[in-house]
DRENLUM-358322 format. One record per atom (N, C-alpha, C): residue in three letters; x, y, z. Coordinates in steps of 0.2 Angstrom, whole numbers, plus 5000, padded with zeros to 4 digits. Layout:
BEGIN
ALAXYZ ...
***
This chain:
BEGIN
UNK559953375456 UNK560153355463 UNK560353425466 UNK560153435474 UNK560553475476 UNK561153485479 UNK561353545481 UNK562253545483 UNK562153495491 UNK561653465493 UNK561553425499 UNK561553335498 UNK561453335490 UNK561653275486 UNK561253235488 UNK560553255487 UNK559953235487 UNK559353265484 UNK559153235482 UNK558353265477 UNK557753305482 UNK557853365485 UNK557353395487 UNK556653385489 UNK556553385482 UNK555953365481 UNK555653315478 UNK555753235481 UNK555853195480 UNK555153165484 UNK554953205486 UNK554053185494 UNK553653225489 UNK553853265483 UNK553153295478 UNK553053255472 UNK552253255470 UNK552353205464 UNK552653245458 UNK552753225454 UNK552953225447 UNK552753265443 UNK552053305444 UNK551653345439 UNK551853415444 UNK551853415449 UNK552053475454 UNK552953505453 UNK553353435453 UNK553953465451 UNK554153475446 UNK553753475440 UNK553753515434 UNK553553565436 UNK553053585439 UNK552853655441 UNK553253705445 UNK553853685448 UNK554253725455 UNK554653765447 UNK554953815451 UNK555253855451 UNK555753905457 UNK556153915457 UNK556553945463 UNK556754015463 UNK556454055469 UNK556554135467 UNK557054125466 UNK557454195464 UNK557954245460 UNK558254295469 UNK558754265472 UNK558854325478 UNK559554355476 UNK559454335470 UNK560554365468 UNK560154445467 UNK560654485472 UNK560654545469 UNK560854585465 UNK560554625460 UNK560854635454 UNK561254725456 UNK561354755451 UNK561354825449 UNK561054875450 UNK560954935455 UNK560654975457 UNK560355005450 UNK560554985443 UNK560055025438 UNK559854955436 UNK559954905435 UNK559554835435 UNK559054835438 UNK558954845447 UNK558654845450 UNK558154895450 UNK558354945450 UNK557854995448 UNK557255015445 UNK557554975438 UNK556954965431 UNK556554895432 UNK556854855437 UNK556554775437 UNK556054775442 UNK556554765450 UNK555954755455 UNK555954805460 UNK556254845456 UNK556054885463 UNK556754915468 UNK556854975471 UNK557255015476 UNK557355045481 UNK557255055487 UNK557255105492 UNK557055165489 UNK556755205490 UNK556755295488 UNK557555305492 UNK557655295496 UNK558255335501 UNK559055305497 UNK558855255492 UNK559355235487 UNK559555275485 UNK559055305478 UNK558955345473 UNK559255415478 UNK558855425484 UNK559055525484 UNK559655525488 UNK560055475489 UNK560955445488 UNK561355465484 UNK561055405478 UNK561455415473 UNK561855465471 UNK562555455467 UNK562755495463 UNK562455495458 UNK562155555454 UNK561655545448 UNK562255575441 UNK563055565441 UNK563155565439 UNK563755515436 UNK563655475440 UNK564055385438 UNK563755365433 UNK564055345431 UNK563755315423 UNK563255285423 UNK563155245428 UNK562555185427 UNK562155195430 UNK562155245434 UNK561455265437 UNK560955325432 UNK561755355429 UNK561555415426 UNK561055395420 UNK561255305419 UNK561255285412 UNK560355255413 UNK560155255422 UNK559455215421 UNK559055275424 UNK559255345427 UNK559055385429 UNK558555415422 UNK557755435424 UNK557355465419 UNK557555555420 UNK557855575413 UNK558155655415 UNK557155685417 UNK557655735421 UNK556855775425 UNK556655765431 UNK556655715433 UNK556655675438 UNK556855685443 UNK556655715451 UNK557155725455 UNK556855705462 UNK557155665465 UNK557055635472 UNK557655655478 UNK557155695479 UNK557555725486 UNK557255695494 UNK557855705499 UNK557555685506 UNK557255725507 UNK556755725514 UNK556655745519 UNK556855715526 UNK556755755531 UNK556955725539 UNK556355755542 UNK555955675546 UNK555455685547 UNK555755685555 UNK555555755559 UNK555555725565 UNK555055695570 UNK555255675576 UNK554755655579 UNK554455705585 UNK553955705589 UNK553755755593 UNK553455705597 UNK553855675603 UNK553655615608 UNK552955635612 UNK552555575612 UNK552055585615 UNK551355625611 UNK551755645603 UNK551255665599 UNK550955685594 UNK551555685592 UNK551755645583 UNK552355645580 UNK552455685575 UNK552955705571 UNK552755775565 UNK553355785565 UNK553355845560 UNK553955845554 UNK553855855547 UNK554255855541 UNK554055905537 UNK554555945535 UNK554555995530 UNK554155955523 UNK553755995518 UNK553855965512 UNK554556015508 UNK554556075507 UNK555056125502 UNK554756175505 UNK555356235502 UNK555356265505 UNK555556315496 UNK555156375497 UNK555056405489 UNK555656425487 UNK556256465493 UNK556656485491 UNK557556455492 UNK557456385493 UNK557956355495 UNK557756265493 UNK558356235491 UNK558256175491 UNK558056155483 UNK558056105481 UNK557956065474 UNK557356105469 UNK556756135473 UNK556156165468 UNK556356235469 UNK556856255473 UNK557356335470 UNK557656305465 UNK558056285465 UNK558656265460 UNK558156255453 UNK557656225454 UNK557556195446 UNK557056255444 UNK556556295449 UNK556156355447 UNK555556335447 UNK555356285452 UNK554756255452 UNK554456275458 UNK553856285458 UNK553356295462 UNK552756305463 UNK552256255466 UNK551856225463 UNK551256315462 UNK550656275459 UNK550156325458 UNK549656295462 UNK549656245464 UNK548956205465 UNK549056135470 UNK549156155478 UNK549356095480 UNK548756055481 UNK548655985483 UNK548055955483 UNK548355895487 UNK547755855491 UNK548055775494 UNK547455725490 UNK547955675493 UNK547355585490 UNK547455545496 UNK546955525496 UNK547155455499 UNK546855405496 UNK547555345498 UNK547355275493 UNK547055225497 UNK546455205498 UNK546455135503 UNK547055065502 UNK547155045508 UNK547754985507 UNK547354945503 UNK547854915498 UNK547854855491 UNK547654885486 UNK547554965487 UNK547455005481 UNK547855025476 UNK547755055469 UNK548155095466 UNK548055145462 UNK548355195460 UNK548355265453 UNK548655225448 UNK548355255442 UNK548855255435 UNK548655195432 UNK549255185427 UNK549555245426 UNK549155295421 UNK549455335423 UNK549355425419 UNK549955455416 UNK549955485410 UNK550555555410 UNK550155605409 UNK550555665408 UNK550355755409 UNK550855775403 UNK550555815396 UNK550755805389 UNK551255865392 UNK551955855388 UNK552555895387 UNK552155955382 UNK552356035385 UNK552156075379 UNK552756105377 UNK552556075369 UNK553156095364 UNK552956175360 UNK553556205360 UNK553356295356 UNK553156265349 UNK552856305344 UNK552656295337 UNK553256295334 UNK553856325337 UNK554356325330 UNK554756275330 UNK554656205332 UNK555156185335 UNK554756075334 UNK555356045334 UNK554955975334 UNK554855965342 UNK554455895341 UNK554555895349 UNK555055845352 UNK555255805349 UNK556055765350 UNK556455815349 UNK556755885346 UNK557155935346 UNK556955975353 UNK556655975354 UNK556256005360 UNK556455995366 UNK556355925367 UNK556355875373 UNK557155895375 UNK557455845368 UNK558155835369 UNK558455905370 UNK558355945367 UNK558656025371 UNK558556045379 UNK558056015382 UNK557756045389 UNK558155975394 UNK558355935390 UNK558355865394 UNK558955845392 UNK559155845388 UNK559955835385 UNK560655875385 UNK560355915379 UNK560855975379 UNK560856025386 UNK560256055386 UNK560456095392 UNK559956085397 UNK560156035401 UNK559756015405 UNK559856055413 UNK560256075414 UNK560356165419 UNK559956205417 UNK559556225413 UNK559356275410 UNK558756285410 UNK558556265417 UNK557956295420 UNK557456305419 UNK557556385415 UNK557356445412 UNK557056435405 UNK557056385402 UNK556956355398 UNK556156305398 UNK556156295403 UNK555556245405 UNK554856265405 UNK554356245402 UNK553656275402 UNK553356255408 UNK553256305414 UNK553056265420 UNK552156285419 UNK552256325417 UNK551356375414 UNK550956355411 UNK551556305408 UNK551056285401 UNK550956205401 UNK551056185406 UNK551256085407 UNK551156085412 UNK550956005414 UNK550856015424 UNK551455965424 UNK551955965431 UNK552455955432 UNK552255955439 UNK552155875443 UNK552155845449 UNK552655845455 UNK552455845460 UNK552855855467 UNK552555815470 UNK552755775472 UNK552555715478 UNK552655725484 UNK552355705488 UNK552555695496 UNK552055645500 UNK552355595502 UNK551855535506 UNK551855565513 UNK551255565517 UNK551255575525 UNK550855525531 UNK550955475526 UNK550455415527 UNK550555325523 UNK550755285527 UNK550955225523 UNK551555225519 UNK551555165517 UNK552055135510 UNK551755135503 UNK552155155499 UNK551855155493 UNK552455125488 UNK552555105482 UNK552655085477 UNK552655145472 UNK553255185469 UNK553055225465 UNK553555185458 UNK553055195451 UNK553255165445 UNK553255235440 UNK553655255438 UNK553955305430 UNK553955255425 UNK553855305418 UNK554055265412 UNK554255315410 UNK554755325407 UNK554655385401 UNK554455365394 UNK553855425394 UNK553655405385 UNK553755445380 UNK554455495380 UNK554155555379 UNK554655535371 UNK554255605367 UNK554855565360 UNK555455585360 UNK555555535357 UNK556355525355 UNK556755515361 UNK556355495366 UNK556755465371 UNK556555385373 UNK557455375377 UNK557355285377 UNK556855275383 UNK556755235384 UNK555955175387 UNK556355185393 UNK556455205396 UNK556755215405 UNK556055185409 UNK556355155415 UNK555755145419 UNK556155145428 UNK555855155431 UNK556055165437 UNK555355145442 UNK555655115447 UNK555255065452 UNK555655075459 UNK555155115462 UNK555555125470 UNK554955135476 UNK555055135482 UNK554755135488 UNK554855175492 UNK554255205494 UNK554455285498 UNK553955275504 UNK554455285509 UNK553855315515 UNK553555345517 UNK552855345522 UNK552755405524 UNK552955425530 UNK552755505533 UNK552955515538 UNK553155465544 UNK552455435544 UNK552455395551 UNK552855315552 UNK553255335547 UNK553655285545 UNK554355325545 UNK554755335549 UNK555555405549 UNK555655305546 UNK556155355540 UNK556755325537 UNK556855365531 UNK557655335529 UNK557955365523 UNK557355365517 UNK556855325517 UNK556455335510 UNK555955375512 UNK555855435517 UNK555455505518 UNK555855525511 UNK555655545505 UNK555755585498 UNK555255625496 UNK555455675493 UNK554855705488 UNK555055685482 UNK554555695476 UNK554955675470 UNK554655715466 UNK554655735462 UNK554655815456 UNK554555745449 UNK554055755446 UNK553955705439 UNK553655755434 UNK554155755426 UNK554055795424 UNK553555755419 UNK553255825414 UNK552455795410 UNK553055745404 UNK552655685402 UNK552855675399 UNK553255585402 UNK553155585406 UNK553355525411 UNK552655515415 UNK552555435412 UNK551855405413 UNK552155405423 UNK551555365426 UNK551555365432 UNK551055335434 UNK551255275441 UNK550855235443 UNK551055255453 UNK550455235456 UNK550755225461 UNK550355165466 UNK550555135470 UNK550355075474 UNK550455075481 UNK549955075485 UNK549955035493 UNK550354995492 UNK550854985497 UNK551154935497 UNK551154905505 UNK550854865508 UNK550554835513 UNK549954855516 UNK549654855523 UNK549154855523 UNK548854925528 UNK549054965527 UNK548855035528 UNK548755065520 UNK548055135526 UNK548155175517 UNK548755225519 UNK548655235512 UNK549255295508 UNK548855355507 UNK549355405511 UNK548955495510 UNK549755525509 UNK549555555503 UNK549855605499 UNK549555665499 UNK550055715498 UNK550255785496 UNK550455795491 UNK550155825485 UNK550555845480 UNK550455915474 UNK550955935474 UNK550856015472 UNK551156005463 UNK550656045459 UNK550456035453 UNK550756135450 UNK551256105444 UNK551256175441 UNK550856195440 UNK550256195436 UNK549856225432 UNK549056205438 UNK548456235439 UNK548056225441 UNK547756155438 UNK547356115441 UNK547056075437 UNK546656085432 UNK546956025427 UNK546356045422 UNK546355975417 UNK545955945416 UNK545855875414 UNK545855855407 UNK546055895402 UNK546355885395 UNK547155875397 UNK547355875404 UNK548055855405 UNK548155785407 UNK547655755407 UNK547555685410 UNK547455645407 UNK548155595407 UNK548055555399 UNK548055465403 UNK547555435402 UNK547555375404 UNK547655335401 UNK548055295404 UNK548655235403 UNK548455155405 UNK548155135403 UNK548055065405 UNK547855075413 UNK547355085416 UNK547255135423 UNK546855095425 UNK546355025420 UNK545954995425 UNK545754975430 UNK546354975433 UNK546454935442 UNK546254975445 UNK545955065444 UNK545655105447 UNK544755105447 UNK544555065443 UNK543955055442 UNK543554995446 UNK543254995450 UNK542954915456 UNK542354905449 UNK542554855446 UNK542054835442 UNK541554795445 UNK540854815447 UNK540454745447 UNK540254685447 UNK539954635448 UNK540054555447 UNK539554565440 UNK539954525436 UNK539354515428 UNK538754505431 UNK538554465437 UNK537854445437 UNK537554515439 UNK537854565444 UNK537454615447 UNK537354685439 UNK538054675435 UNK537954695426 UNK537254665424 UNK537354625424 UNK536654595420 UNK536054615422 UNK535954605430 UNK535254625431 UNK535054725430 UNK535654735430 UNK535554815430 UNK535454835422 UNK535754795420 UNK535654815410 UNK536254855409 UNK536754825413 UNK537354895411 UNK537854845406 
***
């Protein structure tokens, strides 16, 4: 019964309302929420990233910063992405080698993929990690930006869905699920975001425009860096029958 102390669904037959179920609109936990369905980008480059519970779903490396896209009436708009000597890719000592764009068609997607962590020979690579990420995680100068590709993102176009996992070792299964706009979309979720090797990554159209990206790469490209992660969705498979006739 419901709180209106009547049966709802009392005009459906009986195999149907064994079938219903009722969304979920209770809002949970900004780090609940994160790892589940999903965030604002303008949430995340908020946040205090040193509260506990944000600290505690936050993937270390990981950094999502704003931008402010202005507008130019009558002709478009203009947004900074970084800038080399000031701001979050000063502070961390990044800067890219290789910038490049995509674009995604609407109801498309990337990934996932990661880009392998380089660990020194004297060293494990869970000792490693948790040195660079744990212990001294200010420590910049420590980072192999030469030796690993380390992502910059910037959307200039659309909605997208960006999804992390961390799979690096000896670290726990964090995942992070948020929504970033593009330019032509001014709001709080204009971010860039910095994703270090070693954290898989997916990206998704999210409505029906495409998605055009910017993104600037430590290391030049190079395709033993590209590790493919359940990535099907990126393949337009054939119909079997059109398989068949072709002998594929």
């Amino acid at each position: 019964m419901s709180k209106h102390g009547m049966d709802l669904w009392q005009g459906v037959d009986a195999d149907a309302r064994k079938a219903l179920s009722s969304r979920n609109y209770a809002t949970q936990s900004l780090a609940q929420e994160l790892s589940m369905r999903g965030v604002d980008a303008g949430q995340l480059a908020a946040a205090d990233r040193n509260e506990r519970e944000v600290k505690g779903a936050w993937i270390p490396g990981v950094e999502i910063f704003p931008r402010k896209i202005h507008p130019q009436r009558h002709r478009g708009s203009f947004g900074e992405f970084a800038r080399r000597d000031n701001g979050i890719l000063a502070q961390i000592g990044l800067w890219p080698k290789q910038w490049s764009g995509a674009r995604m068609l609407a109801h498309s997607a990337k990934g996932l993929h990661v880009h392998p962590p380089s660990i020194p020979g004297n060293v494990t690579a869970t000792d490693w990690l948790r040195r660079l990420f744990v212990d001294e995680p200010a420590n910049y100068s420590l980072r192999r930006y030469d030796d690993e590709q380390w992502d910059v993102m910037f959307f200039l176009q659309g909605r997208a869905e960006v999804i992390l996992c961390d799979i690096r070792a000896g670290f726990p299964r964090r995942i992070m699920r948020f929504f970033v706009d593009g330019d032509d979309h001014r709001s709080s979720n204009n971010v860039g975001i910095v994703i270090p090797p070693g954290v898989a990554h997916a990206i998704r159209s999210e409505g029906s425009e495409d998605v055009i990206m910017v993104y600037g790469t430590s290391t030049t490209f190079q395709p033993e860096f590209e590790g493919r992660i359940a990535s099907e969705i990126e393949t337009a498979q054939l119909p079997d029958s059109w398989q068949k006739f072709l002998g594929l």
